[in-house]
C-alpha positions in Angstrom: 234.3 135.8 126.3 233.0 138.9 127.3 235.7 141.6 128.5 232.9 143.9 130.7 234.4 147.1 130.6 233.5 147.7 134.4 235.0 144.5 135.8 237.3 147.1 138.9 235.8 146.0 142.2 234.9 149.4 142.9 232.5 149.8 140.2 230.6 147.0 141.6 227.9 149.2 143.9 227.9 151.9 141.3 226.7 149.2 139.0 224.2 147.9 140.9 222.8 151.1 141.3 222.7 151.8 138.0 221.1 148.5 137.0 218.4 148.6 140.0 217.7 152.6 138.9 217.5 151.4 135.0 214.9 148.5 136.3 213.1 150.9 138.4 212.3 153.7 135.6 211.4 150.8 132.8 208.5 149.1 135.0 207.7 152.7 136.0 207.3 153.4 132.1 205.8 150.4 131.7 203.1 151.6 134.1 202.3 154.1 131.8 202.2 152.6 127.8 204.5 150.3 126.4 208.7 150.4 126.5 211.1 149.4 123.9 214.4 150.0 124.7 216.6 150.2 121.0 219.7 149.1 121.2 222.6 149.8 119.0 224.4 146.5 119.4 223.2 143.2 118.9 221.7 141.1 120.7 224.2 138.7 122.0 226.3 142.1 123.0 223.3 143.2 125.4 222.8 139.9 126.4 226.1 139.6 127.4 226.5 143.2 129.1 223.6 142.8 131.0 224.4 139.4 132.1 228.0 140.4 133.1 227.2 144.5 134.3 223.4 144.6 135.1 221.4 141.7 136.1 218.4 143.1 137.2 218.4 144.5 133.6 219.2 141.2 132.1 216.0 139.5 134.1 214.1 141.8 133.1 214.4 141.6 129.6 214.1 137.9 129.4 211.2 137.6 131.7 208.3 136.6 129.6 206.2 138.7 132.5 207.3 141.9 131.6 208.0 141.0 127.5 204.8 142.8 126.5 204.6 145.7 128.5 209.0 145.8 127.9 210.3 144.9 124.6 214.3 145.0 123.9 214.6 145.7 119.9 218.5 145.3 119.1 220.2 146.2 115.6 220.4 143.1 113.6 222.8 144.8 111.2 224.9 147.8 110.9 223.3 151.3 111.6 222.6 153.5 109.2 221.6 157.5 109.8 218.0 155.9 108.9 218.0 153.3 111.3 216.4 155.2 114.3 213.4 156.6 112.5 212.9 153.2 110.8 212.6 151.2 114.2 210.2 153.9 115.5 208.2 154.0 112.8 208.0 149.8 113.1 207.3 149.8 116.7 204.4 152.8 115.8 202.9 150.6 112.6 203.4 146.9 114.0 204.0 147.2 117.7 201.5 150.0 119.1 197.5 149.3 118.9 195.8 151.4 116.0 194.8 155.1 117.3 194.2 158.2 116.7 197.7 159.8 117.8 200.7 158.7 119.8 202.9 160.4 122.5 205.8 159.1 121.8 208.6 160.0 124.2 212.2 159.0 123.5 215.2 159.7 125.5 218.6 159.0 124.1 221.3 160.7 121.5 220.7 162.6 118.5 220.1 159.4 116.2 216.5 158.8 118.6 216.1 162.3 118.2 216.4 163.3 114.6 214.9 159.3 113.9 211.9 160.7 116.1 211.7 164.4 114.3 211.1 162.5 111.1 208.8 160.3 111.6 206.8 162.6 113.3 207.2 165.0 110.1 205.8 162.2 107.8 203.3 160.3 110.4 200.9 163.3 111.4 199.3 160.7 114.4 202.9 160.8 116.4 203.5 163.4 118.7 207.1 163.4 119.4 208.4 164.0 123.1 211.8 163.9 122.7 214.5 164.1 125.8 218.2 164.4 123.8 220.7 162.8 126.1 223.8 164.9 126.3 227.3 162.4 125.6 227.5 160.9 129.1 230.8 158.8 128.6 232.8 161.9 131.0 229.8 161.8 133.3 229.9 160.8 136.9 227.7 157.9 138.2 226.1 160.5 140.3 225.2 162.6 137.6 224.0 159.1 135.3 221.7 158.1 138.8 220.9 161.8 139.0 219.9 161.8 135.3 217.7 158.6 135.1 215.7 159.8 138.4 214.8 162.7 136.8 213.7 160.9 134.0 211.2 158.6 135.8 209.5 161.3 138.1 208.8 163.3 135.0 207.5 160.7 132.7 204.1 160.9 133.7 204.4 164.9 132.6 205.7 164.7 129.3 203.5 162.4 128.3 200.7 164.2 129.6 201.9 167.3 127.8 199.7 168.1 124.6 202.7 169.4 122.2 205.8 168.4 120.8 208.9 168.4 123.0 212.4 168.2 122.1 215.0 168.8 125.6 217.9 168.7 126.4 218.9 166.5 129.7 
């Protein structure tokens, strides 16, 4: 059984906040190209997370509706310091249509980011758009919320942007 690590009562709006602002900002990226969200877990773990913590997330990653615009990829072994730039460079080769270049903005720690930095340094038709995630395990729920917001309205931006980005949120 699943031990959710936010089971207090009064976690239970800040969760659904969280889960109805992590919905909100993947079928807002969706609008734009396709999503996959990596996880570093498997995928009974998020499974059983998202079942127990956020269920909007949870129907939304098992609703065949939304499962080719949004695409959950979970490790199916342990990671290595490869395994980032691996994924992304199977979701760019066997995931994406063929073309010319790629925009390809990730946002999470500094795995995503260096996994992104070199496969961009080896595949000349991705143009990395990377937002680093700073360690959030101290941060508030306000700040989380605050974070993922800011995320969402900008989107449209960085992808529109013609160079490489690498930030900080």
């Amino acid at each position: 059984m699943y031990d959710a690590p936010f089971s207090h009562k009064t976690n239970t709006a800040s969760l659904a906040q969280l889960d109805q602002c992590i919905v909100q900002l993947l079928l807002h990226a969706s609008t734009l190209g396709p999503v996959f969200v990596l996880c570093e877990n498997g995928a009974s773990y998020i499974e059983t997370l998202c079942a127990a913590c956020l269920p909007g997330c949870a129907q939304l990653f098992s609703s065949p509706q939304h499962y080719a615009r949004i695409q959950l990829i979970c490790a199916a072994t342990a990671l290595t310091p490869a395994w980032h730039g691996q994924i992304l460079q199977m979701i760019c080769t066997q995931r994406l249509p063929a073309s010319a270049s790629y925009g390809l903005v990730v946002v999470g720690g500094e795995g995503l980011r260096r996994g992104c930095q070199e496969l961009a340094s080896h595949a000349h038709v991705v143009l990395p758009k990377v937002l680093k995630v700073a360690d959030s395990s101290a941060a508030s729920m306000p700040a989380i919320l605050h974070r993922l917001v800011g995320v969402g309205k900008q989107l449209g931006a960085l992808l529109a942007y013609r160079d490489p980005l690498d930030l900080s949120i």
